[in-house]
C-alpha positions as CSV (number, residue, x, y, z in Angstrom):
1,X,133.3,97.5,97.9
2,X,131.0,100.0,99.6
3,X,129.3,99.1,102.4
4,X,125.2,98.8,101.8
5,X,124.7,101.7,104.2
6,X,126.8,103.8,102.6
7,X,125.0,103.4,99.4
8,X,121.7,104.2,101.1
9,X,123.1,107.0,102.5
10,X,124.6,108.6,99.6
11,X,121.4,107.6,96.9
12,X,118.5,108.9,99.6
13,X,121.0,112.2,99.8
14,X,120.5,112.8,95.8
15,X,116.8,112.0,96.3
16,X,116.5,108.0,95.8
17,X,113.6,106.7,98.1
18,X,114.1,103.1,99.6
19,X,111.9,100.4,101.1
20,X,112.8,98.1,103.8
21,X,113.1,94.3,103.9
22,X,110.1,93.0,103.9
23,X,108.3,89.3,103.7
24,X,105.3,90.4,101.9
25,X,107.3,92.2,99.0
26,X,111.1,91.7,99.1
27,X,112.7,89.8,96.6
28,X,116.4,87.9,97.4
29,X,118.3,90.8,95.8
30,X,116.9,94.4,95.6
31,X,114.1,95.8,93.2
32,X,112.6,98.3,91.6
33,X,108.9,99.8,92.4
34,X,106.5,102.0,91.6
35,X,105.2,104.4,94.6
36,X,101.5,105.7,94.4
37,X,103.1,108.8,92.6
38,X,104.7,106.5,90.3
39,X,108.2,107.3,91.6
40,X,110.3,105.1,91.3
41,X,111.9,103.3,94.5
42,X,114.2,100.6,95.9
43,X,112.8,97.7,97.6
44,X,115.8,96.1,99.4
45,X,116.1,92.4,99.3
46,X,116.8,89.7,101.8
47,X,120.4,89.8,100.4
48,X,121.0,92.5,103.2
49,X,120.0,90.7,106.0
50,X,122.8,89.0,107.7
51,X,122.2,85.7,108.5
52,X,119.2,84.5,106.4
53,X,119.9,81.9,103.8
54,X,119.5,82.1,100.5
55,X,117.8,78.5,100.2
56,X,114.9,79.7,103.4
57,X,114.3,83.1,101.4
58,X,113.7,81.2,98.0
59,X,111.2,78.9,100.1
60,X,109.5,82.1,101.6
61,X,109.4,83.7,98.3
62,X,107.7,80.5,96.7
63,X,105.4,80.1,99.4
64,X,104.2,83.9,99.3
65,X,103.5,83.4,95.4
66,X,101.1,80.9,96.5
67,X,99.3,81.8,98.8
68,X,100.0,85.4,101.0
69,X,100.9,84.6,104.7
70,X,97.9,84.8,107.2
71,X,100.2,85.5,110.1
72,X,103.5,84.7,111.7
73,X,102.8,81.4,112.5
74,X,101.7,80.7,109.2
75,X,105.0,82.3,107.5
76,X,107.5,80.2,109.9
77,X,105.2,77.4,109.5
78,X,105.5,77.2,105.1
79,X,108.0,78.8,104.5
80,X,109.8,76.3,107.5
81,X,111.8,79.0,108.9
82,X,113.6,77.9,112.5
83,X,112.7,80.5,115.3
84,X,116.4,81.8,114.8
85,X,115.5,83.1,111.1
86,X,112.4,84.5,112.4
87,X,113.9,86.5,114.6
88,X,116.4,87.8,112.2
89,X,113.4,89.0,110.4
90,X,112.1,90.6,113.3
């Protein structure tokens, strides 16, 4: 019931270190990484975004396994997201 902000808020206050959304690494819910000092951190998934779909994030996510995006284009092109999803992204 608490609002994903607030979570962020109170876990980075106790020393928690969080990614953002991101097309290259995000997952649809939020994961667990390794940083370069093997620390552990939050990626956060698509799940947070408001507005995406989880049908166009399992595309992007199957597309990215295969090959990694070579640009925007590319990405909205595979992964067939509409210029509206995109810009949620952005």
């Amino acid at each position: 019931f608490y609002q994903p902000a607030q979570l962020i808020y109170d876990a980075k206050r106790n020393g928690v270190c969080f990614r953002p959304v991101d097309v290259t690494a995000s997952e649809w819910e939020c994961t667990l990484e390794r940083g370069e000092d093997g620390q552990a951190l939050v990626r956060l998934g698509f799940i947070l975004v408001d507005g995406l779909k989880a049908e166009s994030c399992r595309t992007l996510i199957q597309c990215r396994e295969a090959t990694p995006f070579q640009s925007l284009d590319d990405l909205a092109h595979r992964a067939r997201m509409s210029r509206r999803e995109m810009g949620i992204l952005a």
